[in-house]
N, C-alpha and C positions, 0 to 999 in steps of 0.2 A: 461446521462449528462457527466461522466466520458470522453468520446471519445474525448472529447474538448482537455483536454492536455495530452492525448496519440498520439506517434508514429501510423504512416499507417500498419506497420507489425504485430499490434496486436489486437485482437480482445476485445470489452466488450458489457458487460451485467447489468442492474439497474433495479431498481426495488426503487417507493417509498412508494409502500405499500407489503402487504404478502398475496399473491394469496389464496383463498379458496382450490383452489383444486393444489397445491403443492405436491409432491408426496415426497418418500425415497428411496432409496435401503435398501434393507433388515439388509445391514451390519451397513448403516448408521441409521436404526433407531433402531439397538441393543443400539451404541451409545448416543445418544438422548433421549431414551423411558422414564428414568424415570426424565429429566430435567422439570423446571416450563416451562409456556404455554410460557412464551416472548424469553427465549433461545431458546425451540423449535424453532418458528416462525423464528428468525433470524437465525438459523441455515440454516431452510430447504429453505426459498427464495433464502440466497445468493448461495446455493444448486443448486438452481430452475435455478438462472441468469448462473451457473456455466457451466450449461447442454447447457443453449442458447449458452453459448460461444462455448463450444465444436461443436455444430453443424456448427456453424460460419466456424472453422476452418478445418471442413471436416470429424470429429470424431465419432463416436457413444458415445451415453453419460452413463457415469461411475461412480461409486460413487467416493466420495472425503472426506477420511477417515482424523482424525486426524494425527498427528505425535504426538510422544513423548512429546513436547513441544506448542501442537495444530498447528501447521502447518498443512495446507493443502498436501496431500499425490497426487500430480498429475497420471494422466497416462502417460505410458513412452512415452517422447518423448514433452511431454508440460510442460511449465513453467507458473505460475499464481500466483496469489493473489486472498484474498477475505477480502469483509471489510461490515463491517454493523454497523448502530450506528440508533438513534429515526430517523424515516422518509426516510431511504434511507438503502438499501442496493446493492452489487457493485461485481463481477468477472472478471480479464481482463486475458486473456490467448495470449500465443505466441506458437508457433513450439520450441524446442531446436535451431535449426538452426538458427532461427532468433533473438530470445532473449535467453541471457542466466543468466537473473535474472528480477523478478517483484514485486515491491512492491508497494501495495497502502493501502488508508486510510481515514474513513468519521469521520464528527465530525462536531457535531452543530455549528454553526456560535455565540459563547457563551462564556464568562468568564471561565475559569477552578474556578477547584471551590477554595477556601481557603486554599493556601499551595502547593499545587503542582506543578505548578511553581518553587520553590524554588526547588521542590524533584527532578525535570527531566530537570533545567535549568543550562548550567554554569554561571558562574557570567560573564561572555560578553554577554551569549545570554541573560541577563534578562534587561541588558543597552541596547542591540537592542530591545527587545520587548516594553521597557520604550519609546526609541525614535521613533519607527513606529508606538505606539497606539499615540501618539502625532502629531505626522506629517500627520498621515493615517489612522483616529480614524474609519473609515468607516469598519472594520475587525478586528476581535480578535485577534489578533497577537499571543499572548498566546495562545492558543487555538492552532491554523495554526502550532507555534513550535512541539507544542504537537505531532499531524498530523504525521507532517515531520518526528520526530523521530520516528514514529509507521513505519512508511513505509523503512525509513533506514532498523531497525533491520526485516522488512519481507525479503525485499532484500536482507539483509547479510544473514541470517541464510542457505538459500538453498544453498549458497556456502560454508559456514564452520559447520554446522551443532554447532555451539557453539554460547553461549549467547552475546548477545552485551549489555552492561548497557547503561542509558541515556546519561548519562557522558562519554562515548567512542565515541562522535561525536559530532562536532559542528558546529551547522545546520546557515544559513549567508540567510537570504533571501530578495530578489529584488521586492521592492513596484509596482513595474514599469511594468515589464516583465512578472510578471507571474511564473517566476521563484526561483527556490535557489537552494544550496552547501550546499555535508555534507563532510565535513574532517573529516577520522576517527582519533583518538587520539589511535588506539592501530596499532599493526600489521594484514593487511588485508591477505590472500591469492593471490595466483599468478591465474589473471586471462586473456584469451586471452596473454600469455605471459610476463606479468610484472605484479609487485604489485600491489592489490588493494589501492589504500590510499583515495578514497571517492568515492559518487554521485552525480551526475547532476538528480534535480527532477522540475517537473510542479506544478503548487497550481493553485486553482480556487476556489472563494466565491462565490457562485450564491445560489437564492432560501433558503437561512438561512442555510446552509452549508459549508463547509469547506471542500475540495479534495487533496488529494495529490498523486501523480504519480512517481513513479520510474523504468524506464525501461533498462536495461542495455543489448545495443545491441549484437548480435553475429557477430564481424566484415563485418566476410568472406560473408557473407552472407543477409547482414542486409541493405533495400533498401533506407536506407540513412547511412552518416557516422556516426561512434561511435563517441558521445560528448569525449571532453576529459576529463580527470578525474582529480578534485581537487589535485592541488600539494600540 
């Protein structure tokens, strides 16, 4: 379902339930071995979709160790994300060459729950999220912000290896298009030759869901132009 508002230069993989016969790598289920049964499972599907992408993109499939920070540990030379949430989980992989950042992110088509909002919104995005449940009550708005931040901070971190708070961006999104804008509010890294200072990302509701996409192309290389990036 993902591929919807993904770029052509990158590959994904879904999944809305968790295969019986799912497998590990050895290294990955040092990791894992002693979590409850539903971490398991979400672990090793979006595992599972991880391996489909790679074969997608031409690779033999490898495991996908944490980072320091849980991130996803690619093989050299890919760039990815991974996302799982009730009902659905998700891997979209690029080459280096063609993308050189990916962030995505699932989330039930649902209220946050009490308070949260307040913890991960500025006060403009909690006036937008007030005026688009009104306008466009058809989507959690809330919820969608949530999303969009999740995939922000996937995307940032493979470039700086450092934490992004909720509050270090602020996410602007288009009822219409399908789209939104995150303006970072701190100093980004120098990427493709000038600062980072935001993202261009996709959203889609479908099936009691909630998707967000972030692809940040490799110019030189990349078989459409680079969006430009939030001034």
């Amino acid at each position: 379902m993902i591929e919807i508002i993904l770029p052509s230069f990158v590959v994904s993989a879904d999944a809305f339930d968790d295969p019986a016969d799912g497998t590990l790598f050895p290294e990955e289920e040092a990791v894992i071995g002693r979590a409850v049964e539903k971490r398991r499972r979400e672990f090793t599907t979006a595992r599972v979709c991880a391996r489909k992408a790679m074969k997608m993109l031409g690779r033999p499939p490898a495991p996908v160790l944490p980072g320091v920070r849980g991130e996803p540990q690619w093989p050299d030379g890919v760039v990815g994300s991974m996302t799982h949430c009730a009902g659905y989980r998700g891997a979209v992989l690029g080459e280096h060459t063609r993308a050189t950042s990916i962030g995505i992110d699932a989330e039930p088509d649902e209220p946050l729950p009490y308070g949260v909002l307040d913890a991960i919104a500025l006060p403009e995005e909690r006036d937008d999220v007030r005026s688009l449940l009104s306008a466009h009550p058809g989507v959690r708005w809330d919820r969608l912000l949530f999303s969009a931040k999740e995939s922000v901070y996937k995307a940032w971190f493979p470039l700086t290896n450092q934490w992004l708070s909720f509050e270090n961006a602020r996410i602007t999104m288009d009822p219409l298009r399908g789209t939104f804008s995150a303006r970072l509010l701190v100093d980004g890294p120098q990427v493709h030759g000038r600062p980072l200072t935001g993202f261009s990302g996709r959203w889609l509701a479908s099936q009691g869901l909630l998707l967000t996409a972030i692809v940040l192309p490799t110019p030189v290389f990349s078989t459409v132009p680079a969006p430009a990036l939030p001034a």
